[in-house]
C-alpha positions in Angstrom: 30.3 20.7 -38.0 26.6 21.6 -37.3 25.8 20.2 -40.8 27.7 16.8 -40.8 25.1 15.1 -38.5 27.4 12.0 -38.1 26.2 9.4 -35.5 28.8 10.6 -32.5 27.5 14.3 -33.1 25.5 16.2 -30.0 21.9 16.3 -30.9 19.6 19.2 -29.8 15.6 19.1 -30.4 12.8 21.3 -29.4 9.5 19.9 -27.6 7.5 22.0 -29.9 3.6 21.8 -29.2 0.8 24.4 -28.2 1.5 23.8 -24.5 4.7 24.8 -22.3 7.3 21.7 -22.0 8.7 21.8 -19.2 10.6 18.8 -18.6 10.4 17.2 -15.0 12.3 14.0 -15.5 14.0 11.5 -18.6 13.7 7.7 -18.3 16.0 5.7 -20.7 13.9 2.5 -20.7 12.2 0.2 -23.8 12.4 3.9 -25.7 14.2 7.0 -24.8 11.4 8.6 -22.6 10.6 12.4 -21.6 7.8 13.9 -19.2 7.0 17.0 -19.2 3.9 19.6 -17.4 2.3 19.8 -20.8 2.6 15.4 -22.1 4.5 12.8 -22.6 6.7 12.0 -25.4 9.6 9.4 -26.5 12.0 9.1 -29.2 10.9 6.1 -32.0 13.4 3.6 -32.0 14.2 0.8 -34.8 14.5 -2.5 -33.6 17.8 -2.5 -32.3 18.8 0.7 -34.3 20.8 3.5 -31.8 19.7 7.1 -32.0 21.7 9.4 -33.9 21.4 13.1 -34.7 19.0 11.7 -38.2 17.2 9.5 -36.1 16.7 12.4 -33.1 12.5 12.7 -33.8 10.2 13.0 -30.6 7.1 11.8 -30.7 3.6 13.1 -28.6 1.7 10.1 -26.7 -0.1 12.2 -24.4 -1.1 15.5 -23.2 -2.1 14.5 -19.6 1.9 15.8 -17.9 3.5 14.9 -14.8 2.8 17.1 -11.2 6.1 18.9 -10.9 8.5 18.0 -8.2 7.6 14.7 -8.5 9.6 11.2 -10.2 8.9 8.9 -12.5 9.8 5.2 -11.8 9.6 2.3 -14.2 7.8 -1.1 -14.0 8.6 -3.5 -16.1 8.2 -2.6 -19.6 6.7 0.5 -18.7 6.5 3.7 -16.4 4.4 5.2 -13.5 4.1 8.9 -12.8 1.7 11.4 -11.5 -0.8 13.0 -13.1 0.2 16.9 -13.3 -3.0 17.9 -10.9 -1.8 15.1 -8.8 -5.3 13.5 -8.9 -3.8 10.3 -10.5 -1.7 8.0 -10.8 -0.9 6.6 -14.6 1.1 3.5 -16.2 2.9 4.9 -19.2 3.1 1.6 -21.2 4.1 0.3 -24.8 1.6 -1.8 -26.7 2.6 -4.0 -29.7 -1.3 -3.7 -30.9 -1.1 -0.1 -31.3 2.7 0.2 -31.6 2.8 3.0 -29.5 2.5 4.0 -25.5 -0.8 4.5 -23.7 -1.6 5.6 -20.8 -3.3 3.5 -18.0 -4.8 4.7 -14.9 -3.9 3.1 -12.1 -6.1 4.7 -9.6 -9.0 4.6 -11.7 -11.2 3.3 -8.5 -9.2 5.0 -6.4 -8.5 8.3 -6.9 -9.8 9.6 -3.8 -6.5 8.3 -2.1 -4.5 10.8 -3.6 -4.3 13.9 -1.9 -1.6 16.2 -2.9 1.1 13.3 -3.7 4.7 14.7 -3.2 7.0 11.3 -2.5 6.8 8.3 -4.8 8.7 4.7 -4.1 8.7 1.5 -5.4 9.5 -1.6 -4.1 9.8 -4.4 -6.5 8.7 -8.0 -6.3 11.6 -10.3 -4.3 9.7 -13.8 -5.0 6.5 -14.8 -7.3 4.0 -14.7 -4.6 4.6 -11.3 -4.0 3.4 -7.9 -6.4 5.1 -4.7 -6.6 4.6 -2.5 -4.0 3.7 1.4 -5.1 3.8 3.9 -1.9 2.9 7.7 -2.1 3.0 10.2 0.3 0.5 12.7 0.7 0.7 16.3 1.8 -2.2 17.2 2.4 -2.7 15.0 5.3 -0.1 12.9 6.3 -1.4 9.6 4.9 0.5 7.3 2.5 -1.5 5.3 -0.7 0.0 2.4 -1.5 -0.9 0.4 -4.3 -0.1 -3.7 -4.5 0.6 -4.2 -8.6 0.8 -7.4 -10.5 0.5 -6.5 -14.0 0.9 -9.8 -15.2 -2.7 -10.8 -13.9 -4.3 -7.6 -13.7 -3.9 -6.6 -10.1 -4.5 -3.5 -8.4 -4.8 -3.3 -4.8 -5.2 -0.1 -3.2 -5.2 0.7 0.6 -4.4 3.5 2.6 -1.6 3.7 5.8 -2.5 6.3 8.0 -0.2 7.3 11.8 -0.1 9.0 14.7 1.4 12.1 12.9 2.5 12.3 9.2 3.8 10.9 6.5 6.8 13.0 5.0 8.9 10.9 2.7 9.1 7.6 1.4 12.4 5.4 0.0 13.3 1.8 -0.8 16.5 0.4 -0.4 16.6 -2.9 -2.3 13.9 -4.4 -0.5 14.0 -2.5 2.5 11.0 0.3 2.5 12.0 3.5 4.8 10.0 6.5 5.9 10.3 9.6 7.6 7.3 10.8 9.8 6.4 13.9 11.9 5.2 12.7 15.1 4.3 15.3 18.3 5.1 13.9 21.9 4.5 15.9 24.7 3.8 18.7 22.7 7.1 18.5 20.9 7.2 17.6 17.2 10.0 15.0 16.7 11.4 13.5 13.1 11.7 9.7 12.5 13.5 7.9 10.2 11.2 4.5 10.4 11.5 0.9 8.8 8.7 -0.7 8.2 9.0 -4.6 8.8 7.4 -7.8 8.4 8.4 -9.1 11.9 7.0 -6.1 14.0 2.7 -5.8 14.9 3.1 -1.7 16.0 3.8 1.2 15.1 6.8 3.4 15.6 7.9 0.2 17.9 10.6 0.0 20.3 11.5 -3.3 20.7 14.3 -5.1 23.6 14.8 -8.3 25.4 14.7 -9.5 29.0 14.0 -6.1 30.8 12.0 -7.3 33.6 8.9 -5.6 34.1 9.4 -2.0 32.8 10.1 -0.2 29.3 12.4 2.7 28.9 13.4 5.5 27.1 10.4 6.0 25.0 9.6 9.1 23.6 5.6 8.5 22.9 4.7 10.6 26.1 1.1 10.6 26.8 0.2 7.7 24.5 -1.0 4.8 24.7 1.1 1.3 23.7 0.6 -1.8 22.8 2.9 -4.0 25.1 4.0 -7.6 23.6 5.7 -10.0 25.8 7.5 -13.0 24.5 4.9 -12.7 21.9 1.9 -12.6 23.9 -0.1 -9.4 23.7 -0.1 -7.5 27.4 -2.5 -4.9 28.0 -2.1 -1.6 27.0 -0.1 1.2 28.5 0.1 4.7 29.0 3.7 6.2 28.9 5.2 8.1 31.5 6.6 11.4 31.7 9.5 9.8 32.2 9.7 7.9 28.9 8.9 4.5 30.7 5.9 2.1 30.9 5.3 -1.2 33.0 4.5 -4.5 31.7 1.9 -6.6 33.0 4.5 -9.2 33.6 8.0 -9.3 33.2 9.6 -9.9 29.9 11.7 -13.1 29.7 13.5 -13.2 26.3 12.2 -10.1 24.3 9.1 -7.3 24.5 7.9 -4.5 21.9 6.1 -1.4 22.8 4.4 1.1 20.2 1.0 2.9 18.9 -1.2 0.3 18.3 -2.2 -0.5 14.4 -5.5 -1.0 13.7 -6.7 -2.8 10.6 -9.8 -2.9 8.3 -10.9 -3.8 5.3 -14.5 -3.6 3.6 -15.5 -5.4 0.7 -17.7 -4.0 -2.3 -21.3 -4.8 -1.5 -22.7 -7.8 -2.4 -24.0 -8.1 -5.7 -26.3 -11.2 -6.9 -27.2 -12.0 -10.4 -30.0 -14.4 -10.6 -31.4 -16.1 -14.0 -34.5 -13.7 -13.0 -32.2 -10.3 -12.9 -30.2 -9.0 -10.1 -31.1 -8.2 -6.7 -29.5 -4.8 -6.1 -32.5 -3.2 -3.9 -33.3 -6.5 -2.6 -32.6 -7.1 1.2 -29.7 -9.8 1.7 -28.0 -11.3 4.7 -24.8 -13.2 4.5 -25.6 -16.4 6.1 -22.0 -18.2 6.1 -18.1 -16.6 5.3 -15.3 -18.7 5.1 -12.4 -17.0 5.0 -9.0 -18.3 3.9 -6.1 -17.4 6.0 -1.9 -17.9 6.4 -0.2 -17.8 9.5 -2.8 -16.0 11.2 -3.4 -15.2 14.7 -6.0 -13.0 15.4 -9.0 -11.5 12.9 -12.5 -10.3 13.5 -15.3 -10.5 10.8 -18.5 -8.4 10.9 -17.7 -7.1 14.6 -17.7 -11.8 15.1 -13.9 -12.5 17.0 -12.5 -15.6 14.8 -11.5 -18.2 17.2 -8.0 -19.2 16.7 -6.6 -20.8 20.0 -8.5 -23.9 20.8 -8.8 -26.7 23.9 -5.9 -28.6 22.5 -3.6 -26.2 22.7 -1.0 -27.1 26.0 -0.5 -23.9 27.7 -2.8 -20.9 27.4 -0.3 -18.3 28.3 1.6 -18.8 25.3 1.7 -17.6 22.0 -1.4 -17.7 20.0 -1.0 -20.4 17.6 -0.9 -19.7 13.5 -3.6 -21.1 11.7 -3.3 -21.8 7.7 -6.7 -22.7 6.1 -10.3 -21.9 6.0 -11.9 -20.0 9.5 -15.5 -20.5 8.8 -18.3 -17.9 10.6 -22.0 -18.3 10.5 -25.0 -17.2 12.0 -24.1 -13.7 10.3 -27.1 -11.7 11.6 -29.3 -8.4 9.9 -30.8 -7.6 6.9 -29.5 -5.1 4.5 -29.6 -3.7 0.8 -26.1 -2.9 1.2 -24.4 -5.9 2.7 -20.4 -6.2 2.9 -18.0 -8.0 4.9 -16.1 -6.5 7.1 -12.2 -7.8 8.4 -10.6 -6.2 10.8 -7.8 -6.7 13.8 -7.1 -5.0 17.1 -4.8 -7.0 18.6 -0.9 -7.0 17.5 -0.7 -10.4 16.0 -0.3 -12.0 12.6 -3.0 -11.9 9.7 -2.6 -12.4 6.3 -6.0 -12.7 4.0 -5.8 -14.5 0.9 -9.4 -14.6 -0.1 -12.9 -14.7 1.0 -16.2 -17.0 0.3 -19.6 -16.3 1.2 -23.4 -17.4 1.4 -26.0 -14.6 0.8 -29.7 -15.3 1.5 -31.9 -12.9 0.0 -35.5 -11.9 0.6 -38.1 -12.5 -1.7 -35.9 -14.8 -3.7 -32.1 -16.9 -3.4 
């Protein structure tokens, strides 16, 4: 009876504040969670102790609410969801400190990456030298943010992933990360379904094995391709009407074909604190950058091409080598109040970045 309230009873409770509710999604994590358009809310829990009709109480964190339409996905102890404008992206996290959940923005320094979000995915850390990976897609141009998180030491990456079309939807499977993409070829907008892997260097790629000197059945008509052979980057080519394009020389044991992806990365500008003060509208070069690297093949830094293939390697018409270590640049030239480094790639070959290390003269003063 509606008056027992024994523990096995249905429970019914009303999210009763000066805002409309509506509830958008319900995460049964550390607490029994619920987001709504109007805040955030969760039901106290006891230790251990279950929740029962008595114990049925929600409790208000936050007013800030979730865009509707959208999901909410946990990490780790806590959870990640849009902000209802859509103009960020917050961690919805218990603290023992304040026993209670706060909310943490994510995108605090970069905001400007989210434009219209409508798909959210997350794929979670396989190994310890990896972070969680947090992809959104955005509407209002076809671009995808994607956020590298490793709470544990206070990590947020952001970056952007833009394409030769759009963006549509985003999904994880495990550790596999899946996306679906407009794309227009020959004036014909086409659908995708598109995994995006480790052991490919283009876009929308097409990949095969010994097929002589010519590529087939591709639908990028008009574009143009990068062409690898055997692992060495050919030049590019311009597809066919007919769906085809010719290598520069024939494949031998396998070749990939797709849009070409194009890198870059800009760091903050530099900063120097000296015992005198800083030197923020002081002019500064960067005299020397040492940049470490893993497995890398091919990077350019401030418009300098890193040299990665040297005099003792046998046979030049191989593949380029991978380098692990420290690629060193001087002679850095230019004066500027505003000086950055800047990393890029245009060639479909490996890079991984782990860190950079510079020397900054600066005038009137080092």
């Amino acid at each position: 009876m509606p008056s027992e309230s024994l523990d096995d009873d249905a429970v019914e409770a009303t999210l009763d504040t000066n805002e409309l509710n509506i509830i958008t999604d319900i995460i049964s994590g550390r607490d029994f969670q619920v987001f709504t358009t109007g805040g955030e809310f969760y039901v106290p829990q006891r230790d251990s102790d279950p929740i029962t009709p008595l114990t049925f109480t929600f409790k208000n964190v936050s007013k800030n609410g979730i865009k509707p339409g959208t999901r909410v996905l946990t990490l780790e102890s806590g959870s990640v969801y849009i902000q209802r404008q859509g103009k960020s992206l917050n961690d919805f996290v218990f603290t023992d400190t304040q026993a209670t959940y706060v909310t943490n923005r994510i995108s605090l320094l970069s905001g400007h990456l989210l434009k219209t979000p409508q798909r959210i995915a997350l794929r979670r850390a396989a190994s310890t030298d990896e972070a969680d990976l947090l992809m959104l897609t955005n509407e209002s141009d076809g671009s995808m943010a994607v956020f590298s998180l490793m709470r544990s030491q206070q990590i947020t990456s952001p970056s952007e992933f833009t394409t030769d079309g759009r963006f549509i939807d985003i999904g994880v499977d495990v550790n596999q990360i899946y996306c679906v993409t407009k794309r227009t070829f020959n004036s014909v907008d086409r659908y995708f379904i598109e995994l995006l892997s480790d052991s490919l260097y283009t876009d929308c790629a097409f990949t095969g094995g010994s097929a002589g000197g010519v590529g087939s059945g591709l639908p990028h008509i008009g574009k143009s391709l990068n062409v690898i052979c055997d692992g060495v980057p050919q030049g590019n080519e311009t597809v066919s009407g007919g769906g085809a394009v010719t290598f520069d020389r024939e494949s031998v044991t396998s070749y990939e074909v797709g849009l070409p992806v194009t890198v870059y990365v800009k760091t903050m500008p530099v900063d120097i604190r000296l015992q005198t003060g800083n030197r923020v509208g002081f002019k500064k070069r960067i005299v020397e950058i040492n940049a470490v690297v893993k497995d890398t093949q091919h990077m350019v830094i401030n418009n300098q091409s890193v040299a990665f293939r040297l005099f003792d390697n046998p046979l030049l018409d191989d593949p380029e080598p991978t380098f692990t270590g420290i690629k060193r640049v001087n002679g850095v030239l230019g004066y500027s109040r505003e000086q950055a480094i800047e990393v890029s790639q245009v060639l479909p070959l490996k890079m991984t970045l782990l860190g950079l290390d510079y020397r900054v003269a600066v005038n009137a003063g080092t």
